[in-house]
N, C-alpha and C positions, 0 to 999 in steps of 0.2 A: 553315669546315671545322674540326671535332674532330678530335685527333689523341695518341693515346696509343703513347707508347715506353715499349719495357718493355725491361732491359738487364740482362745478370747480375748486374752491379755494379758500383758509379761511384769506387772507386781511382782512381789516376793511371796511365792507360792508352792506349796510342795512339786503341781504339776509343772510351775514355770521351771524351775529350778532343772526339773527333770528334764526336761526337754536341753535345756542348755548344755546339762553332759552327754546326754546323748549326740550331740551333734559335734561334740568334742574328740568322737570317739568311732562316727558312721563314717564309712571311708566312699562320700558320696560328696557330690556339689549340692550345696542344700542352701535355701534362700527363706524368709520369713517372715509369715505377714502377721500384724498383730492387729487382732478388731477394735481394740480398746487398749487406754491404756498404756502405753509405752514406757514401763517404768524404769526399775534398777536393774534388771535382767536382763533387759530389752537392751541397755547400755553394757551388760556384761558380756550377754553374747556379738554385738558387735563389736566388741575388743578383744572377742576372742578369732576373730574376723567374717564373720557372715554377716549378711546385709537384714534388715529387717526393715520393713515398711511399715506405715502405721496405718489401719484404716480408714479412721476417725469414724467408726460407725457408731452413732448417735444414742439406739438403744435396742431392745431384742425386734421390735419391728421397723427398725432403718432398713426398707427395702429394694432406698436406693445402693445399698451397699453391695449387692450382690452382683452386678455387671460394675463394680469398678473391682470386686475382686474376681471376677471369672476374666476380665480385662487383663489383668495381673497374672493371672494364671496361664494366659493363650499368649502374650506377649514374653512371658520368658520359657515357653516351650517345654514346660518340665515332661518328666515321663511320668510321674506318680505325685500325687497329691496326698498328706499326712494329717490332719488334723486332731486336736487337742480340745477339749473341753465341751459342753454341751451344743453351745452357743454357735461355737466355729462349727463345729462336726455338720450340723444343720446346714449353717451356711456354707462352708469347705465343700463338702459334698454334695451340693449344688449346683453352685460354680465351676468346680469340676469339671460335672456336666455337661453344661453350658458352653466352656471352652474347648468341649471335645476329648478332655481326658478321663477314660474311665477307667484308669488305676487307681482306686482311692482307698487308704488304709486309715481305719479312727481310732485312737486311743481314747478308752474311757479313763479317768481318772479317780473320777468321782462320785460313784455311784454306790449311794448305800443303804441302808435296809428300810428307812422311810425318809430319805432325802438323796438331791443330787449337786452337788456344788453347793451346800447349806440351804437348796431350798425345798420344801416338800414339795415329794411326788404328786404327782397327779395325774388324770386321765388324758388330758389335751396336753401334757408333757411326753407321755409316752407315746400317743398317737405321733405326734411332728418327730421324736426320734426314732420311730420306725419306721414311719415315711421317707426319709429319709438316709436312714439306715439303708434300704435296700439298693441306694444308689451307689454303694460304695462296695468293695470288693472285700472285704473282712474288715473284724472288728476286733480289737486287741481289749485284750484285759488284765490288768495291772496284778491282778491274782486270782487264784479259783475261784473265792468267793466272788471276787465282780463278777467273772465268766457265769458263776449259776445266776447271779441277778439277773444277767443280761438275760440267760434264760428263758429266764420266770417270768421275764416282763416281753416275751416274744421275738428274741432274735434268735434263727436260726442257729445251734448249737454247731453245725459243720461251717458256721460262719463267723465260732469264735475264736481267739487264736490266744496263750496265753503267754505274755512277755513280762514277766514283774517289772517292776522298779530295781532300779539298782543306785547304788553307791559308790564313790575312789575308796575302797574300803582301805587301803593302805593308808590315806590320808589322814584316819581317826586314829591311828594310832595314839594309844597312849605313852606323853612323853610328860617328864616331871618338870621339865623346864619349864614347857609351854605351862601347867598347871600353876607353878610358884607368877610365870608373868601372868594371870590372867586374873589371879585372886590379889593382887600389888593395883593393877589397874581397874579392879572393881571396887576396891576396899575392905574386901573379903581376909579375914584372920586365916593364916596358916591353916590353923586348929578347927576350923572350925567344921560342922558337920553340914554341909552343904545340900540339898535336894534340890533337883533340876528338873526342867520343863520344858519343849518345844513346840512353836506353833502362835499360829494366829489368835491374837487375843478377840475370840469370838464366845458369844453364850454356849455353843455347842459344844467347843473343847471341857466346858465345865472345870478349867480353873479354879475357881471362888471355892471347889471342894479341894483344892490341894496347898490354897493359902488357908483354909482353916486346918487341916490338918496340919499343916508346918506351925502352923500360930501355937498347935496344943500337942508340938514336942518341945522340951525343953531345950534352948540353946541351938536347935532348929536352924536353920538360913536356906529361905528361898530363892533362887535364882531362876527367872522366866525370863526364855528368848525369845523374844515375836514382838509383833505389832498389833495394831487393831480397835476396834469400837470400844470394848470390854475393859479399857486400861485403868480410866478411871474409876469405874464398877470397883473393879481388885484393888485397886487403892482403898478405897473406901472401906472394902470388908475387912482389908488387912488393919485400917485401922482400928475398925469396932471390935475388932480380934485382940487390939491391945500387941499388933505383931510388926506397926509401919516400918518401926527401925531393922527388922527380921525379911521386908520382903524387898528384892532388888529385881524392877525388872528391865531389863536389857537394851528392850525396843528389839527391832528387825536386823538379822544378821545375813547378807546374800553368802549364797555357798553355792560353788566356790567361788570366794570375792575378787574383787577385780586389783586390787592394790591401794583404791584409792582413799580405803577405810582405815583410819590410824587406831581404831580398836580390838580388841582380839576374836579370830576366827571361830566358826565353829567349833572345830578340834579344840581348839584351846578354851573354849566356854563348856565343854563337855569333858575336859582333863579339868577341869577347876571343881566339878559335881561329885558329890559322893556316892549318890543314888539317883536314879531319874523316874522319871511319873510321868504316865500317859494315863488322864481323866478322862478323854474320849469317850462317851460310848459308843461310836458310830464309826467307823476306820473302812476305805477302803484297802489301804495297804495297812501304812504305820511306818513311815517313810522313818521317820524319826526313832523309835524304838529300834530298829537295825543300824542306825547310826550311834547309837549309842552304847548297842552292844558291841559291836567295832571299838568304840573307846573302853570297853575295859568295865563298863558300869551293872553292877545290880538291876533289873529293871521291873518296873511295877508297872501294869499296864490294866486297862478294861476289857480292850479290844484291840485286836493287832492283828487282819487277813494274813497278813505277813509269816506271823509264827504260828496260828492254829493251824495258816494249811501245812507244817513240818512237824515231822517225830517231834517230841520233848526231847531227846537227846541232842539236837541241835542247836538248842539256846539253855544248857544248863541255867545260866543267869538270870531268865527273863519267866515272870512269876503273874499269873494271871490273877486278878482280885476283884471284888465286887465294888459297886457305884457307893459305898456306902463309908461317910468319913472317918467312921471310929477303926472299921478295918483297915484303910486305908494308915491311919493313929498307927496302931498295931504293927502295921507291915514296917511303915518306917520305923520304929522304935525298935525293931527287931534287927531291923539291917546297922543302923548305929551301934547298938551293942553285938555287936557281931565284931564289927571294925575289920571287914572283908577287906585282903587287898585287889590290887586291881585284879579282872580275871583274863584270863588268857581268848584271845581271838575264838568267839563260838564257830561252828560249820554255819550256821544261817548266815552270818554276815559275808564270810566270802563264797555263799551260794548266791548274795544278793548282788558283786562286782558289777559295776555297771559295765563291764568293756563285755560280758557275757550273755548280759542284756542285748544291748548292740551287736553282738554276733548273729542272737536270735530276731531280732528285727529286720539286720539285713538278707537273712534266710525269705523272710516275708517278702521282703521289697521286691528281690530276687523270682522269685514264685508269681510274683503278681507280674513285672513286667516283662521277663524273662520265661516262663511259664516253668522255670528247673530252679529250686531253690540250691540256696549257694551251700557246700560241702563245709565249710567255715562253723566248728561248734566251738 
């Protein structure tokens, strides 16, 4: 089986990232085109050997883009077309079209209760993806909750399919080594009581509420991985916090990296954390918060599709809290005087494997062009 992903663009991104293990793991010939973009991902997964193209499409109404990507599409013959993200989904399943192939599978990513990829909803937003929508053959959703957005917002519900996100969840294992190197190479004290953070430094993730509450625990140390607009902002607060020397943040960390980073990986930026924090209020999945339950970590979150849609018994660790910093004070201040060690692997994280994910995707592929999904759970 041919198989062409076509993605906004491959930055470092919860979705990009995601796509990259997945195709580490689909036992398909898979090629990919990127509309924008082309960044450290884009470089990962071609080292991990797939081919990716790059569009160069100009912006959401380049509509010359769309016959050089349905050009793309008829010239390498795929049987089934994948798209990722808003942007593509629109275009992807177009072109598709156009080329003649009408196997088309979309993953939403990012869809959440009044934004889509960090922009608000709107009325001519949902029109063009359900116009669209209906050219394609099903619609995946990253967790129940996206499936009922998609819903609510008018895509036929026997049209939704639900494949979460996943993780190398063995990867995150917690290992002491990796911890003592990761806090040597950050400057980070043994001792010290560490809280962590992952994600794009954007106003949405609402950081600026977990460098003030790190600022006003005592002894405290913030460590934020990610990139983004918002770095300076958090600079700034941490200083009027009286906390600059307290916050550390990271910059962008690809997972899983390609080798050519002399810094410490994921896993080893999440063995270095005592506690972790998701300020989010708005989460399609919570890509992040299952990774770091896999490391072993305590987890404070807002919102997390991820674990509301499971029992409580499946993330013992992981502890849902309200948007507000003083609770937020509290929660850390509770889990430091606790002095938890690490906790043992929850059911949610190796419910989240990605190679299970991908079994169930290939089920879909299967179904769509084959019309018998594959027996493979």
């Amino acid at each position: 089986m041919r198989v062409l992903h076509v993605i906004t663009g491959l930055g470092i991104g919860g979705a990009e990232q995601q796509l990259r293990l997945l195709l580490r793991h689909l036992p398909v010939r898979s090629g990919v085109v990127t509309l924008t973009n082309p960044g450290a991902v884009a470089a990962g997964i071609e080292a991990d050997g797939t081919p990716v193209t790059h569009l160069g499409m100009a912006g959401n109404r380049d509509i010359g883009a769309l016959p050089r990507l349905a050009r793309i599409v008829r010239q390498g013959r795929y049987d089934l077309v994948h798209t990722h993200l808003y942007r593509a989904c629109v275009y992807g399943r177009t072109a598709a079209r156009l080329a003649g192939v009408r196997r088309v599978i979309a993953t939403e990513h990012s869809l959440g209760e009044t934004q889509i990829e960090g922009r608000p909803l709107s009325a001519g937003t949902r029109a063009l993806y359900l116009a669209s929508e209906r050219l394609g053959t099903s619609t995946v959703a990253v967790s129940p909750s996206v499936a009922r957005r998609l819903a609510d917002w008018g895509v036929p519900p026997d049209r939704i399919q639900v494949v979460p996100n996943g993780i190398e969840t063995d990867r995150f294992a917690y290992d002491d080594r990796a911890r003592r190197r990761a806090r040597r190479v950050l400057g980070l004290p043994e001792d010290a009581y560490v809280v962590g953070g992952v994600g794009r430094l954007t106003p949405g993730k609402k950081f600026d509420r977990l460098v003030r509450a790190v600022a006003s625990v005592p002894e405290a140390r913030l460590l934020l991985v990610g990139e983004g607009g918002e770095r300076e902002e958090l600079l700034r607060v941490a200083r009027a916090c009286g906390a600059a020397d307290r916050v550390l943040l990271a910059g962008a960390c690809e997972d899983p990296p390609t080798g050519a980073s002399p810094g410490p990986s994921l896993p080893e930026l999440l063995a270095a954390m005592d506690a972790f924090v998701s300020t989010s209020p708005d989460e399609t999945f919570g890509l992040a918060v299952v990774e770091a339950l896999a490391a072993g970590l305590p987890v404070l979150y807002v919102a997390c599709p991820a674990i509301d849609d499971l029992a409580p018994e499946t993330a013992p660790g992981a502890r849902r809290i309200g948007e507000s910093v003083p609770e937020l004070i509290s929660a850390l201040c509770g889990i430091r005087d606790a002095r938890l060690a690490r906790l043992p692997l929850p059911a949610a994280a190796r419910r989240y494997d990605i190679a299970h994910s991908a079994r169930q995707l290939m089920s879909l592929y299967d179904q769509a062009v084959h019309g018998t999904p594959s027996t493979a759970n």
